[in-house]
C-alpha positions as CSV (number, residue, x, y, z in Angstrom):
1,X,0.0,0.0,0.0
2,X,2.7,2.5,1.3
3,X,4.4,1.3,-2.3
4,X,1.7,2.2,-4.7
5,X,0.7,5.4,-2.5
6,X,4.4,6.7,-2.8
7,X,4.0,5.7,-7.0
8,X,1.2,7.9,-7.5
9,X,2.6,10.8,-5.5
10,X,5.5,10.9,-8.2
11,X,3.6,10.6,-10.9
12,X,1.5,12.9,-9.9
13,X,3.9,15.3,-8.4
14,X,5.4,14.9,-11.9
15,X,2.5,15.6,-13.8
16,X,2.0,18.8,-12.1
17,X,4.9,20.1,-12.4
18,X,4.5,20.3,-16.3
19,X,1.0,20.9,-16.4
20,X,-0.2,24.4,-15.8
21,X,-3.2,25.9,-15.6
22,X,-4.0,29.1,-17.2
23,X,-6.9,31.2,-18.1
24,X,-8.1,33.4,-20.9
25,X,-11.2,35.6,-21.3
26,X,-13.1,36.5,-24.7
27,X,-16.1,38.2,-25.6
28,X,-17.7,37.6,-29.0
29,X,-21.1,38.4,-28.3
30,X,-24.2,36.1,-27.0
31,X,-21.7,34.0,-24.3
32,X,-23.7,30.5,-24.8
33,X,-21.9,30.7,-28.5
34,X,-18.5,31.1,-27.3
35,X,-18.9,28.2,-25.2
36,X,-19.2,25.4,-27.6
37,X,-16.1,26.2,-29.7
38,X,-14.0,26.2,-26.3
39,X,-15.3,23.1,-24.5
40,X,-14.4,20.8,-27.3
41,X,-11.0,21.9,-27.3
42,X,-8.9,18.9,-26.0
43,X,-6.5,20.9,-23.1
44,X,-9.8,22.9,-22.0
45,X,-10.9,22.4,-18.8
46,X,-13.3,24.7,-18.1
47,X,-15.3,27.8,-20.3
48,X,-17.9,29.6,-17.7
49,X,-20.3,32.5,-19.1
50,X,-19.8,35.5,-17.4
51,X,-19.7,39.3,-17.2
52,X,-16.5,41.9,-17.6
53,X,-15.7,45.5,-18.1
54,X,-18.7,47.2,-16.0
55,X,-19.3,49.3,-13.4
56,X,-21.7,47.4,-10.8
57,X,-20.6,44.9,-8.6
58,X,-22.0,41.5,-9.0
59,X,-23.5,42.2,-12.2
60,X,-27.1,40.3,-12.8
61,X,-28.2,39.4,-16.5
62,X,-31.0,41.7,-16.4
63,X,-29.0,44.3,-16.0
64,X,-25.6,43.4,-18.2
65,X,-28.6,43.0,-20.8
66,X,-29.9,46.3,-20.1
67,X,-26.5,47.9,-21.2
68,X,-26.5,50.0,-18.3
69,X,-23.6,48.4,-16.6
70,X,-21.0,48.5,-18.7
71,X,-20.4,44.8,-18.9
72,X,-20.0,42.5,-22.0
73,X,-20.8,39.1,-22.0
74,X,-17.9,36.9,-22.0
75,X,-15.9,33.5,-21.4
76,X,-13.3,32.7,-19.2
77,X,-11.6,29.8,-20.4
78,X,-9.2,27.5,-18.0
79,X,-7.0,25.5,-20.1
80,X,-4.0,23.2,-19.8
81,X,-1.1,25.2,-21.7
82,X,1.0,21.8,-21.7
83,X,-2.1,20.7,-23.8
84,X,-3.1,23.5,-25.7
85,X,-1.7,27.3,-25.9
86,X,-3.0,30.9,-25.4
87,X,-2.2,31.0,-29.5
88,X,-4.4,28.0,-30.3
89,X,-7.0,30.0,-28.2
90,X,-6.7,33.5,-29.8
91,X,-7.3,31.3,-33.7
92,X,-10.4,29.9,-32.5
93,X,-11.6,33.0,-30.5
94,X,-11.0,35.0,-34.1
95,X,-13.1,32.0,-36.0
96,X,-15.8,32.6,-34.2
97,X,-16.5,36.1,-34.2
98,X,-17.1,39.3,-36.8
99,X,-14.5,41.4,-36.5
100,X,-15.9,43.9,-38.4
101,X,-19.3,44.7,-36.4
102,X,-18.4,47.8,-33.9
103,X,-22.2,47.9,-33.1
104,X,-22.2,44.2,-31.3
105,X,-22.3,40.9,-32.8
106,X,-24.8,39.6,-35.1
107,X,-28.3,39.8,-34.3
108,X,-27.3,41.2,-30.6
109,X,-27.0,44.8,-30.7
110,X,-25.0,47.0,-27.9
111,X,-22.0,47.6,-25.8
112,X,-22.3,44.3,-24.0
113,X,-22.0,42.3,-27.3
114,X,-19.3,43.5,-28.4
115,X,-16.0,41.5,-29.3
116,X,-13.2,41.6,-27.6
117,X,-9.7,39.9,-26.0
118,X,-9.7,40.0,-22.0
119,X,-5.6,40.0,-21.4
120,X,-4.3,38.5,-18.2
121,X,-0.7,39.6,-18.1
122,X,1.7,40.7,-20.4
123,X,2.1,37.8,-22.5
124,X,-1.7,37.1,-23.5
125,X,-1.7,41.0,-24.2
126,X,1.5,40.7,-26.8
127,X,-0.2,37.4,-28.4
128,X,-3.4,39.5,-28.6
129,X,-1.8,42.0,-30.3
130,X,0.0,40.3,-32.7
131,X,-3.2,38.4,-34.0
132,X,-4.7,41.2,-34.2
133,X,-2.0,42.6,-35.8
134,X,-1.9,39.4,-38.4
135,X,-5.4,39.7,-39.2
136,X,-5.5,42.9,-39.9
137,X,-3.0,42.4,-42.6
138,X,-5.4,39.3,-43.7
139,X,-8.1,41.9,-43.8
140,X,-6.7,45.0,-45.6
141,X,-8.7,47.5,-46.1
142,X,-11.0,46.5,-43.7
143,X,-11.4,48.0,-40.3
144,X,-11.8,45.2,-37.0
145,X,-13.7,46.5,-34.2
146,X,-12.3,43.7,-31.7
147,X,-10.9,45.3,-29.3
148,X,-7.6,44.5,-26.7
149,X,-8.0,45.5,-23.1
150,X,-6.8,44.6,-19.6
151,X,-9.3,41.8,-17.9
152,X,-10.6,43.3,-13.9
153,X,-13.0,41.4,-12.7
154,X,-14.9,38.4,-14.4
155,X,-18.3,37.5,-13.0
156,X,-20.0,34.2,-13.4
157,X,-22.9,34.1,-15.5
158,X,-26.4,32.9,-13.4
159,X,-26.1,28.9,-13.5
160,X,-28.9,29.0,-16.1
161,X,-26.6,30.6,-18.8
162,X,-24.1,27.7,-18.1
163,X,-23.8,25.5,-20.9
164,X,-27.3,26.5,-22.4
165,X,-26.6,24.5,-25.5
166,X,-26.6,22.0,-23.6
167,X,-29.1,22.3,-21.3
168,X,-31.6,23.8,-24.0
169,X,-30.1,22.7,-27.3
170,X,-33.6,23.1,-29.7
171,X,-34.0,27.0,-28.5
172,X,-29.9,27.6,-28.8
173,X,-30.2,26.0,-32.3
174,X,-33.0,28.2,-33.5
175,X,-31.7,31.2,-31.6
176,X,-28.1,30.9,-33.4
177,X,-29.5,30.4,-36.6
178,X,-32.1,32.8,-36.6
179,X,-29.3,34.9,-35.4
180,X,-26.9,34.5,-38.3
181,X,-24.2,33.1,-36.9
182,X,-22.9,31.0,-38.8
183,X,-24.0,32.2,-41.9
184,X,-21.8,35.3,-40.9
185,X,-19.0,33.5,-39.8
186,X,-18.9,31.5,-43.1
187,X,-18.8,34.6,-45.5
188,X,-16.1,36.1,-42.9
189,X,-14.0,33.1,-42.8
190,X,-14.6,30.5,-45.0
191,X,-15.5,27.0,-44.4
């Protein structure tokens, strides 16, 4: 017993000293469709719907919605970076958004829609800047309104927000395509 128990306290001792976690916060709109890109990830551990950017403490839906607040709708993302890196991130993050619309993002209008790149330190913050950089060369000509800015405080989404596409996946369907979503993201992107 004492054998195996001092096994698996090197392995895992081992294990964590090469796995990290990290986070990384993105907004790109209507928060239940960030998730989904995210969770399938293999290296993500976590994506939680939330709030950033605002003025009111604890932040409620109703009023984030409202755009009174300041907040925009968001995903913090806890990942693995010996599994999958900020970089890998910041592609998907871009694949998933319009980086054109300075209004919001698709059908959802407003300040607390928009799209943008929550940085955590000074490394997310130069790997932000250098995709944006890299697809604003892609884009010539074009101007992105995804903006760069330094994450405060992220607040979790009400528990009914969590994983909606899950937990409601006829009305998310309907909602995204009735939104445009990926119609958008196709003529933006590509297949």
């Amino acid at each position: 017993m004492l054998k195996n128990s001092l096994l698996f306290f090197i392995l895992f001792s081992s294990f964590s000293l090469y796995a990290k976690e990290q986070k990384a916060i993105f907004a790109g709109g209507c928060f239940w469709c960030l998730e989904p890109p995210f969770e399938k990830l293999e290296g993500v551990i976590s994506v939680e719907s939330g709030y950033i950017g605002g003025t009111v403490k604890n932040p409620t839906y109703e009023v984030v919605s409202s755009g009174t607040s300041g907040h925009i709708e968001s995903v913090e993302i806890v990942y693995d970076d010996s599994k999958i890196k900020y970089d890998d991130l910041l592609k998907v993050f871009w694949k998933n958004i319009d980086p054109f619309d300075s209004k919001g993002q698709f059908c959802d209008k407003g300040e607390q829609y928009l799209s943008g790149i929550f940085y955590l330190d000074e490394e997310q913050m130069k790997a932000a800047e250098s995709s944006l950089k890299g697809n604003k060369e892609k884009f010539k000509g074009k101007t992105i309104a995804t903006f760069i800015k330094k994450a405060d405080i992220f607040y979790k989404a009400e528990d009914y927000h969590q994983d909606y596409y899950k937990k409601n996946p006829v009305r998310y369907k309907f909602y995204r395509y009735n939104c445009g979503r990926d119609q958008r993201l196709e003529s933006v992107w590509g297949k």
